[in-house]
C-alpha positions in Angstrom: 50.5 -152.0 -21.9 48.5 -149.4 -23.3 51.3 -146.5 -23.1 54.0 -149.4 -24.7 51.1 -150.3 -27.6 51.2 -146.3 -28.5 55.2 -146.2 -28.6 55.0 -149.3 -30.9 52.5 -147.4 -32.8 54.4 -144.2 -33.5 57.2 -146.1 -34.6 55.1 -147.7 -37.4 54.2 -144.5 -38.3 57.4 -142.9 -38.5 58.3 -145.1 -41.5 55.8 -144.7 -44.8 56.8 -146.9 -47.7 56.2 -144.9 -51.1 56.1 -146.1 -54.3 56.4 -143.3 -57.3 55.0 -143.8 -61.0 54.3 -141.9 -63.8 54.9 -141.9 -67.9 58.3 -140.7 -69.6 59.2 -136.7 -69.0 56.3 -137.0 -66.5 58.9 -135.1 -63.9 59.0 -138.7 -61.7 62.7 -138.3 -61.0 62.6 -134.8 -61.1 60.4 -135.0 -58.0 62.3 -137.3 -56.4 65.4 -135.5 -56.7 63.6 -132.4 -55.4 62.6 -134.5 -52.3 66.0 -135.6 -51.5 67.9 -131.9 -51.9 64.7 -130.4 -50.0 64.9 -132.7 -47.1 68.9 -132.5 -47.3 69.0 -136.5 -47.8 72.2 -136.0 -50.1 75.7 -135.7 -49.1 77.5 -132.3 -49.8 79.7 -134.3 -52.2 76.9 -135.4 -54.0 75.4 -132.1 -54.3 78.8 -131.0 -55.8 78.8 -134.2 -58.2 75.0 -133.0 -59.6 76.0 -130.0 -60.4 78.9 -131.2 -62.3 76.7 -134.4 -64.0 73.8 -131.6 -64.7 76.1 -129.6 -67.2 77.3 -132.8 -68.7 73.8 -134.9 -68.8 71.1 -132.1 -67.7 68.1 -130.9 -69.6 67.1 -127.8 -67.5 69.8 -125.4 -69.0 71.9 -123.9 -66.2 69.7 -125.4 -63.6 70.3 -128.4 -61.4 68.9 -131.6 -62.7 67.5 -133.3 -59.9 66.7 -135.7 -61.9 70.5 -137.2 -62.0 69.8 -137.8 -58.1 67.9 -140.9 -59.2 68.6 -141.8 -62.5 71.8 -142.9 -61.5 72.6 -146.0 -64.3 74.2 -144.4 -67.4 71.7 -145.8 -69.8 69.1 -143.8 -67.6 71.0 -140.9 -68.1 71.5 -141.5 -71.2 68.2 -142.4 -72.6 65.8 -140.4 -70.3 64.1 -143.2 -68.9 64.2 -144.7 -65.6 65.2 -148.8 -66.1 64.4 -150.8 -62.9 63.4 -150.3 -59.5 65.2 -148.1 -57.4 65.1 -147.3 -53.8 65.5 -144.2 -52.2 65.8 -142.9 -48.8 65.3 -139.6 -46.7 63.4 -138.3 -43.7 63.0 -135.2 -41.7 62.2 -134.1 -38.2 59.1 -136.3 -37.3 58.9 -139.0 -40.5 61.5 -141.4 -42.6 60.8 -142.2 -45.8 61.5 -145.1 -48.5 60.7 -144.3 -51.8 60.4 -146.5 -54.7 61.1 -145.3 -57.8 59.8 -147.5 -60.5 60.0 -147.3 -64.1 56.3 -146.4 -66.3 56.5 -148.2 -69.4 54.2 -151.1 -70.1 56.8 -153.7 -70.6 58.4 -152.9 -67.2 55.5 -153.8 -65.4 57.0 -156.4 -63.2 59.0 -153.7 -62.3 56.8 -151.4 -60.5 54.3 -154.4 -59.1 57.9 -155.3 -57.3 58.2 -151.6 -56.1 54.6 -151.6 -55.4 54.1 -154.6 -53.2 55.5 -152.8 -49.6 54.0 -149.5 -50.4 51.3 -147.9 -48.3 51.0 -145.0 -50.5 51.7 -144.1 -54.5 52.7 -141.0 -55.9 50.9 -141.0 -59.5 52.4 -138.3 -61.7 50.3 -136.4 -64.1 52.1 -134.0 -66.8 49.9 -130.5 -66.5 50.5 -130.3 -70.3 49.1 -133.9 -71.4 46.4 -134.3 -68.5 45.5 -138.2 -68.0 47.4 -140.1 -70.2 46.6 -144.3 -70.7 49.4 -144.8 -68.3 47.9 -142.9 -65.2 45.1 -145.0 -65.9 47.2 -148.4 -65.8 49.4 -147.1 -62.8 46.0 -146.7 -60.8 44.8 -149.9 -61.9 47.8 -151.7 -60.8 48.1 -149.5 -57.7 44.6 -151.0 -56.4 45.3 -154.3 -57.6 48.6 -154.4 -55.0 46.3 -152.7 -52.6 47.8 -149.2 -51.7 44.7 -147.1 -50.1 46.2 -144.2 -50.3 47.4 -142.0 -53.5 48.3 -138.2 -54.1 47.7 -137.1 -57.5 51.0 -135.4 -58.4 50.1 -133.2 -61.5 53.5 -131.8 -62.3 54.9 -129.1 -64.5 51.8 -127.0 -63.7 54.5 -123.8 -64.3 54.4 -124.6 -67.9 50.6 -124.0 -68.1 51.0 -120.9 -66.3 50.1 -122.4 -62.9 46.6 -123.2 -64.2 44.0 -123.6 -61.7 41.3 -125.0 -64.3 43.9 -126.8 -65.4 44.3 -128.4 -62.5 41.1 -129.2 -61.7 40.1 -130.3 -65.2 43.0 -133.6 -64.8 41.5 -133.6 -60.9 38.0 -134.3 -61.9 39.2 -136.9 -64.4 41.0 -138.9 -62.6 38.1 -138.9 -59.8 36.2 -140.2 -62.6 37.7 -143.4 -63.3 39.1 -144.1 -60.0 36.0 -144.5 -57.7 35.9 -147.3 -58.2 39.0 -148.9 -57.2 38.3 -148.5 -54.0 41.3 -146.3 -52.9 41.0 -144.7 -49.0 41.7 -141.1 -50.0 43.2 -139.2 -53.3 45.2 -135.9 -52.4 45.3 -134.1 -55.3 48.5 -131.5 -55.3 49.4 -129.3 -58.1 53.2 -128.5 -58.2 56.7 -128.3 -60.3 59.2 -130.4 -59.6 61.8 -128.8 -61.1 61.6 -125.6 -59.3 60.1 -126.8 -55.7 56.4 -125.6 -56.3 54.3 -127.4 -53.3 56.9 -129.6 -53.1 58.2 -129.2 -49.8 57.2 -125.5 -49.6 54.1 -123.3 -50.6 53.6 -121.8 -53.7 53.4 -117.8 -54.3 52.4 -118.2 -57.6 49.4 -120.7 -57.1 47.6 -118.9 -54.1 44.3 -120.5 -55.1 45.7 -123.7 -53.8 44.8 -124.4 -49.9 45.9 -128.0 -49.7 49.0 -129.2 -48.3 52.6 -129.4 -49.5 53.5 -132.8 -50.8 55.6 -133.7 -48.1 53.6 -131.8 -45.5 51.5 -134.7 -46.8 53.4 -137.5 -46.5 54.8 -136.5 -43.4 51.3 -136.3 -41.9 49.1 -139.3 -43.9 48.9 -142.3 -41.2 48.7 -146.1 -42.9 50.2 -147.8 -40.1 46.8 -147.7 -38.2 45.1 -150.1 -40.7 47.1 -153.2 -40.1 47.3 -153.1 -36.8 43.2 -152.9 -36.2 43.3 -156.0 -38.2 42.7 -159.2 -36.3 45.6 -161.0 -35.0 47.8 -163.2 -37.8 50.9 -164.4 -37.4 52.8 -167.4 -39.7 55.2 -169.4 -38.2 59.1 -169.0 -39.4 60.7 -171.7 -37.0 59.8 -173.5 -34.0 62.9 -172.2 -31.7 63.9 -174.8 -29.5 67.5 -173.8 -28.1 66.9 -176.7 -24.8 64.9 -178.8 -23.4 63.6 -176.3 -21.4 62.2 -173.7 -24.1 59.5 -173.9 -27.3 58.6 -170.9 -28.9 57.0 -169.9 -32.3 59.2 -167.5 -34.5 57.7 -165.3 -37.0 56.6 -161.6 -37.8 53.5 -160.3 -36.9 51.2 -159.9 -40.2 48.4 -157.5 -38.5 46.7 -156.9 -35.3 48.5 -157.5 -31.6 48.8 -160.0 -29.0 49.5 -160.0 -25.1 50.3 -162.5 -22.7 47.3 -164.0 -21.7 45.3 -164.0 -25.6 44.4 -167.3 -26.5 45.7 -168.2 -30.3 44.6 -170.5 -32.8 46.5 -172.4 -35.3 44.3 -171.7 -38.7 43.9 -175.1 -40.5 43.7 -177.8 -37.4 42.2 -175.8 -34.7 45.0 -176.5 -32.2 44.5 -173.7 -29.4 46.4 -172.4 -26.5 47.3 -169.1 -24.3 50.2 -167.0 -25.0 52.3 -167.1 -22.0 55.1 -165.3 -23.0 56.3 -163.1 -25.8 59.8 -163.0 -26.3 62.0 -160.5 -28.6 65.8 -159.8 -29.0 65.3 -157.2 -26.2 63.7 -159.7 -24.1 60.2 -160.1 -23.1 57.1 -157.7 -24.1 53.9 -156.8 -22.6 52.4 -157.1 -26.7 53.2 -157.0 -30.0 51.8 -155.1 -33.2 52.2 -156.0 -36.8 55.6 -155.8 -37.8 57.2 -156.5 -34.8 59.8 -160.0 -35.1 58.7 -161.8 -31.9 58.7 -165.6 -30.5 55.2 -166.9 -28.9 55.8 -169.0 -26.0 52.8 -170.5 -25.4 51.0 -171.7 -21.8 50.7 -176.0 -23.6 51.9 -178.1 -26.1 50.7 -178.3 -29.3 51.4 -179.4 -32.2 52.4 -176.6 -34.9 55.5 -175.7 -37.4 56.8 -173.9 -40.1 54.4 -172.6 -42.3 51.4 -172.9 -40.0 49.4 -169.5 -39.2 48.3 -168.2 -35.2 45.2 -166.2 -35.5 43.0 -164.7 -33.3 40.0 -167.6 -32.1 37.5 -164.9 -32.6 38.3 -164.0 -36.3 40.2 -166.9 -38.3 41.4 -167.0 -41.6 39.8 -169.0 -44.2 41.9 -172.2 -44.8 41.4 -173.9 -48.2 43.8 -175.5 -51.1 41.5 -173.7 -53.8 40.9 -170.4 -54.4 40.6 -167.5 -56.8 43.6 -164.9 -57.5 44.8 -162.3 -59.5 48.5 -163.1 -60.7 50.6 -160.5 -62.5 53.0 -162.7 -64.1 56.9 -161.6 -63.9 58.7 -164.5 -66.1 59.7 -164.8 -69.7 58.4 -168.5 -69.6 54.5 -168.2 -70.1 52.5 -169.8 -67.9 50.5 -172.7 -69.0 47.3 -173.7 -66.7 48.1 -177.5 -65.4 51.9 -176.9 -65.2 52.9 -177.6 -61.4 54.2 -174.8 -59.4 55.6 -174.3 -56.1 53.6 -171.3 -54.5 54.2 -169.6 -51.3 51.7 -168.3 -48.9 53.1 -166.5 -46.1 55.8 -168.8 -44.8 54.6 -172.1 -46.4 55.4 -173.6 -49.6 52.5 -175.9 -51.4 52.6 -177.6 -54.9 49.8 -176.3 -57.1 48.7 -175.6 -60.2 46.7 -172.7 -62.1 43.8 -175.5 -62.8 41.8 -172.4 -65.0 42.7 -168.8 -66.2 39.7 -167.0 -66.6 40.7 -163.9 -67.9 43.5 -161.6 -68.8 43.2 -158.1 -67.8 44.4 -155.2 -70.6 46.3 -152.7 -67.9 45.5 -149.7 -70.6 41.6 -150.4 -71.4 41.0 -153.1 -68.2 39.6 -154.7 -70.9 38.9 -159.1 -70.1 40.7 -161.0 -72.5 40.3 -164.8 -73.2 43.4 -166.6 -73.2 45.2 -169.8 -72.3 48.1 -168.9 -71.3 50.2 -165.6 -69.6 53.3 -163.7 -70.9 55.6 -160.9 -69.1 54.0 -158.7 -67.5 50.6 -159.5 -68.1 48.1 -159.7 -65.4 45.2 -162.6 -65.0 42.2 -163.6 -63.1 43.0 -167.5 -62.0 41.7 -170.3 -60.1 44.5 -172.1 -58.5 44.8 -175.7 -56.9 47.2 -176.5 -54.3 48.7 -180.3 -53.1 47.6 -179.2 -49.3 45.5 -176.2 -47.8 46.9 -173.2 -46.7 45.4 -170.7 -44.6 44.8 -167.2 -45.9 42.5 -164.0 -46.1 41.4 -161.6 -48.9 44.3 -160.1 -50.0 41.4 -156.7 -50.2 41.2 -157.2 -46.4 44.4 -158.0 -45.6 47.4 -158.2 -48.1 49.8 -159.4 -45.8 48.0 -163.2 -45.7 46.6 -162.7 -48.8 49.9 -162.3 -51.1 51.3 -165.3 -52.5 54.6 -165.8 -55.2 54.5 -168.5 -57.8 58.1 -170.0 -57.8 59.6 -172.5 -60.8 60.1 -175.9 -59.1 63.0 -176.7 -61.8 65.1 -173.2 -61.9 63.4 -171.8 -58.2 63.3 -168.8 -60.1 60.0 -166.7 -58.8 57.7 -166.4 -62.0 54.7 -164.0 -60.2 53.1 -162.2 -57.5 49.6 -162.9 -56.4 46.8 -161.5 -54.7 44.3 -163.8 -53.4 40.5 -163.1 -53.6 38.5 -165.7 -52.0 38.5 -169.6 -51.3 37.0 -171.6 -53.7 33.3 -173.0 -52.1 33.8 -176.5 -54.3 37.2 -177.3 -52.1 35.0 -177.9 -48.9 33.0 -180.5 -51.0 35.8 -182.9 -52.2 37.1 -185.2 -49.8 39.0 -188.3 -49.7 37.8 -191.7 -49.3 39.7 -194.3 -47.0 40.1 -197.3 -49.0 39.3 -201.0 -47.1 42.0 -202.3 -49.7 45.1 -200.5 -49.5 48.2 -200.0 -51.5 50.4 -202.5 -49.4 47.7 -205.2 -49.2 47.3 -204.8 -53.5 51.3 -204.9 -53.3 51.4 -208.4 -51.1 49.0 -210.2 -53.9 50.7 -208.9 -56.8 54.1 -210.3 -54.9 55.9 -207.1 -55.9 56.5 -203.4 -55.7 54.4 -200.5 -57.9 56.3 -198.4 -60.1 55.9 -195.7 -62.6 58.3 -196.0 -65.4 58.6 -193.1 -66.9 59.8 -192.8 -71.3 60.9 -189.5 -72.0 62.8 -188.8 -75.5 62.1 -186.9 -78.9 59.7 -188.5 -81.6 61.2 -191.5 -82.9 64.0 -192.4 -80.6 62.3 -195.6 -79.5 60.6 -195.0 -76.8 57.6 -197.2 -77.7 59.6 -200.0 -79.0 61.5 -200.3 -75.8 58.9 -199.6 -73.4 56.9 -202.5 -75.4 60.1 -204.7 -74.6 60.2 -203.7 -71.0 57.3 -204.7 -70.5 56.9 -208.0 -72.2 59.9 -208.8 -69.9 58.1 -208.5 -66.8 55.2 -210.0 -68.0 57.5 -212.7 -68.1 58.5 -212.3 -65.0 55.1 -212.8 -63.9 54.4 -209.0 -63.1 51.7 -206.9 -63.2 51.9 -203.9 -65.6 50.0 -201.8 -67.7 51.5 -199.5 -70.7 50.0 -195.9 -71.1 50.9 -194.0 -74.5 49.9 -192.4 -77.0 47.5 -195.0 -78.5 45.7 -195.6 -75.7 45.3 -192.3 -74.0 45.6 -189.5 -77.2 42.6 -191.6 -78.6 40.4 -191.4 -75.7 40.8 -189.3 -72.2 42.8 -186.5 -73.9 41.4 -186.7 -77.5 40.5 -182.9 -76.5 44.0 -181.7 -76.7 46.5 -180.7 -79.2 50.1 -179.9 -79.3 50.0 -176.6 -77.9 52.5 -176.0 -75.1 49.3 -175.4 -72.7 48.2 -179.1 -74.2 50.8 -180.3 -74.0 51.2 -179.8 -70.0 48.1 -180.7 -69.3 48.1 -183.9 -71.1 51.0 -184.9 -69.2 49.2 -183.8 -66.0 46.4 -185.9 -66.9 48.3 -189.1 -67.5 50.6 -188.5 -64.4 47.3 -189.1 -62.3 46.5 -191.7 -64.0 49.8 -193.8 -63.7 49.5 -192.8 -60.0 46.1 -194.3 -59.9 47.4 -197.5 -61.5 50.6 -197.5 -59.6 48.6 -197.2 -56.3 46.7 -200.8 -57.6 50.1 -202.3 -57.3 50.7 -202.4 -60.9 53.9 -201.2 -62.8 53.2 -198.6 -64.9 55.1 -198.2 -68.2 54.4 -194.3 -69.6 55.8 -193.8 -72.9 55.5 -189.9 -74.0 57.6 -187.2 -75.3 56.9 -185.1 -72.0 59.0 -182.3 -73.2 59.0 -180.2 -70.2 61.1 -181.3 -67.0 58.7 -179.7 -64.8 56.2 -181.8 -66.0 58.5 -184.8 -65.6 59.1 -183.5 -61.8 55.7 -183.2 -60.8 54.4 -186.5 -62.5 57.9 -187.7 -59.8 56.5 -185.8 -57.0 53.0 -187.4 -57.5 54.6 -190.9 -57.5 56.4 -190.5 -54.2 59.6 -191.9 -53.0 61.2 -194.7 -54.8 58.4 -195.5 -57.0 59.1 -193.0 -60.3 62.1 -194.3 -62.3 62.8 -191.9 -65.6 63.9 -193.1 -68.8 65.7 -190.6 -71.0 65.8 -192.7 -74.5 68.3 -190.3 -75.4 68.9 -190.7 -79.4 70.3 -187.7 -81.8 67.9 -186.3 -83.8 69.5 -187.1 -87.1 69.6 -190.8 -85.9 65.3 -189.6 -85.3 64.7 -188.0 -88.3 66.8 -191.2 -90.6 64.0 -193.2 -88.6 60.7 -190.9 -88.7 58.6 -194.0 -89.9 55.4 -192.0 -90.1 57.4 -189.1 -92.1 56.6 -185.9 -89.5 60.0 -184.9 -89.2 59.3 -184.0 -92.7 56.3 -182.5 -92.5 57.7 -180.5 -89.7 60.4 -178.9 -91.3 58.2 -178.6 -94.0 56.6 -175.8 -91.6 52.8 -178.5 -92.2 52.9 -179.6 -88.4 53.3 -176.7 -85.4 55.0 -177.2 -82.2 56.6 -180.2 -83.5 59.2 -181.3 -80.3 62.6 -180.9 -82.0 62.1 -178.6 -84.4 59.5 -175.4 -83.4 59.0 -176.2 -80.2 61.4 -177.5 -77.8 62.5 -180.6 -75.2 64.0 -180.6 -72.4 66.4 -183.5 -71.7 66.0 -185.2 -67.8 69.2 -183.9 -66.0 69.4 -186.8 -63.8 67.2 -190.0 -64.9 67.3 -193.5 -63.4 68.2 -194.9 -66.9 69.9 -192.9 -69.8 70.1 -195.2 -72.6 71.8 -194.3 -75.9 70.4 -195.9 -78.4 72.8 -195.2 -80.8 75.0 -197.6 -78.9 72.6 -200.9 -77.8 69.5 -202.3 -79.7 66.1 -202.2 -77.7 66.5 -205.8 -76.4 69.6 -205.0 -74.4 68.2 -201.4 -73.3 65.5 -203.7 -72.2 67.6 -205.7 -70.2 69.7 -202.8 -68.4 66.2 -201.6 -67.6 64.7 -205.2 -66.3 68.6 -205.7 -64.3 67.7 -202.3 -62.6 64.1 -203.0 -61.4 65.4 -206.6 -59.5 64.7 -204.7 -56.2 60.8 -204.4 -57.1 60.9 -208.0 -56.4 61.9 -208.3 -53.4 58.4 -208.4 -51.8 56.2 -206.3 -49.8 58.5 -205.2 -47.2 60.3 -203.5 -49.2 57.3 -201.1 -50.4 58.5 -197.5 -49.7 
């Protein structure tokens, strides 16, 4: 088992992950270029087709730009720059490589966290001419907030300072400086040109002062792999693979450590435990498996695990928790606003959540903690986050393969940011739930009908109130139970703390979505009557209802017919530029894309909206069996 765990471990090895970063003219693509000509990773034709691109788009005169290796978009070649992530492969007798190539400008800083995120070493380039520049200072940052241990200082063009050894060890000594203390394994510092293969993959005659390695004796040599698989034992469940009746296994990837037949596992969160009996892969069954390796667990008893769940070694678990402190680098152009719910995923599970509190925004160039309430692209933020359900998890510090999360748009499913978690949140162990003697079916059976959350959505003046009013007078009538929230009554009192900033505006809807849940789960019908511009919002205040019990109401009424109406005169005043984020005008709404009721009021007086609304509810009547 021993030998097969060392063969497993070499072929880790043989793979390093590498992300590259450095400012504009810093040599970045230069290097990489040099790296893929040196270790003959490019085609003959290729090499024909740079020679040919260099004296059409080259900057080194009648030298081969090795830069066109990588910079292969046209506006790249065109502008200098290097635009999105790029990956790059090559190896060599004894190591493969991938190499990310990510762009260095601030505003592209989704863009390298993406490249960064499966690297287990960076390459930071440092120009010999400019020393550290606020972007070598940023690049580190971000490199230790992803959690890559191991860095080689690059400092490049070191031919155009006459190979320089003060030089070198002037930008060496500062960037020791400022990095201690983000924690980094090791920092290999190499001097070298680019351009014309100084210590890149072969000594230097002309820096003979220099006893360090090559930069790709280095990364041929640096082990990573060793790390994860000393970790303890994680591993998230993909699938339960049941092809008969005669097999159940657990799919999945292991995170870090190893496991054998005969270990006994642990499902993090409910404690289940049994033995492995089997481990089964494409190529049939193994003695173990180490992080990395795609493997089935076939286990020696039943129990009762799925998708999503986490095995773990019994001796060293996981903490499991639904709160917990993060640092988020956010990767959307819609800001985030703290109370808005997402969907995030941890490992293989998905849990609603929200960002309940952002504590601070981190400045990449100064690090620098700035207040805010809300995140734009590409900024990066300290956050506590709240999820619908615990998750299991560790410090992403300790180990970033169960510590990484993505934040993911419940509307669009578009991913909005990575995340690195720090610790559980102590105050989640103290809250618990209460079992209620009086339940929602027995408070159903005396009110002699069904809950519901009826939800008003529509721009200022459309009618919402009026109709909602209507509505519910009707089932009074009916002999109902109901209670109206809007503006009146809540604005005045729990939320009289907000405004009308998008950020308020989410988390006054958030607020009043638990408390029509709240009312709903007495048994009563709950009329809600509020712009709620944003669908996702309107979907989470849905998902918090449950099935069958949230019924939306788009009073859907033009915003001329709104404005003709505009009884208090804010249309007015908001065109007038006197009221801010004024729904409509300077800030914006979001129609429902599929309500219950869409009534155009253009076409039908309240009274008969009313009506279509009361003919569409008949089935809350129809008693207690009928709850959901």
């Amino acid at each position: 088992m021993a030998a097969q765990m060392q063969t497993n471990l070499a072929a880790q090895r043989s793979l390093l992950r590498v992300l590259t970063c450095g400012s504009v003219d810093d040599g970045k693509s230069t290097l990489i270029g040099r790296l893929l000509y040196d270790t003959q990773s490019v085609p003959d034709d290729q090499i024909v087709s740079l020679a040919n691109d260099s004296k059409k788009f080259g900057t080194t005169g009648a030298d081969m730009d090795f830069a066109l290796l990588v910079d292969g978009l046209q506006a790249e070649r065109e502008q200098g720059i290097t635009i999105d992530v790029a990956y790059r492969f090559m190896g060599t007798a004894s190591r493969k490589f991938i190499i990310a190539d990510t762009p260095g400008h601030e505003q592209y800083t989704r863009n390298m966290v993406t490249g960064a995120s499966g690297a287990e070493l960076a390459i930071l380039l440092v120009d010999a001419r400019k020393g550290i520049q606020v972007q070598t200072r940023r690049h580190a940052f971000i490199c230790a907030l992803l959690g890559i241990k191991h860095i080689v200082l690059a400092v490049n063009k070191i031919d155009l300072m006459g190979y320089s050894q003060s030089v070198f060890e002037t930008i060496k000594s500062e960037f020791a400086a400022f990095s201690g203390k983000f924690g980094f394994k090791d920092i290999v510092a190499i001097p070298l040109s680019a351009r014309f293969g100084d210590n890149v993959a072969g000594k230097s005659a002309a820096m003979p002062w220099y006893h360090g390695p090559t930069l790709l004796a280095h990364l041929e040599q640096v082990d990573t792999a060793e790390d994860l698989v000393a970790m303890p034992f994680r591993m998230a469940v993909q699938w339960v693979n049941r092809p008969n009746l005669d097999f159940r296994g657990f799919s999945g990837t292991v995170g870090s450590g190893f496991v054998r037949p005969g270990d006994k596992v642990t499902v993090a969160g409910s404690g289940a435990a049994a033995q492995v009996a089997r481990i089964v892969s494409y190529d049939g069954d193994q003695p173990e498996a180490i992080a990395g390796d795609a493997i089935t667990l076939v286990l020696d008893t039943e129990i009762d695990a799925s998708r999503g769940d986490v095995f773990a070694a019994p001796t060293d678990l996981p903490e499991v928790s639904e709160q917990f402190a993060a640092d988020i680098v956010w990767m959307s152009d819609v800001p985030m606003l703290p109370g808005r719910s997402y969907l995030f995923r941890v490992g293989t599970r998905s849990v609603a959540g929200t960002i309940t509190k952002l504590k601070y925004k981190t400045d990449v160039n100064s690090f620098e903690h700035i207040a805010s309430n809300d995140l734009a692209l590409n900024e990066i933020a300290t956050v506590n986050v709240s999820l619908s359900a615990p998750v299991a998890f560790d410090a992403y510090d300790v180990n970033r393969r169960t510590g990484a999360f993505i934040i993911i748009d419940r509307v669009s499913n578009a991913t909005l940011a990575a995340g690195m978690i720090r610790f559980g949140l102590r105050r989640s162990t103290n809250v618990h739930r209460q079992v209620l003697t009086v339940d929602k079916a027995a408070r159903t059976a005396l009110n002699g009908h069904r809950p519901a959350i009826l939800w008003f959505t529509g721009l200022s003046g459309s009618g919402k109130s009026t109709i909602a009013n209507t509505v519910e007078a009707k089932l009074h009538a009916l002999g109902a139970h109901t209670y109206m929230l809007d503006g009146d009554n809540v604005r005045h009192g729990l939320n009289r703390d907000l405004g009308f900033t998008d950020t308020d505006r989410v988390e006054n809807i958030r607020r009043v979505a638990e408390v029509a849940k709240l009312f709903a789960d007495a048994g009563l019908i709950v009329l809600v009557s509020f712009i709620s511009p944003f669908r996702a919002e309107r979907q989470m205040a849905r998902e918090l209802a449950g099935p069958g019990q949230f019924f939306e109401v788009f009073v859907d009424t033009p915003i001329e017919v709104c404005r003709q109406r505009d009884p208090k005169g804010l249309y007015k005043k908001a065109d007038a530029g006197q009221i801010a984020n004024f729904t409509g005008i300077s800030s914006p709404y979001e129609p429902p894309q599929a309500p219950e009721f869409h009534l155009l009021t253009a076409q039908a007086s309240p009274e008969q909206t009313a009506q279509m609304i009361i003919d569409g509810l008949s089935g809350l009547f129809a008693g207690p069996d009928a709850l959901d």
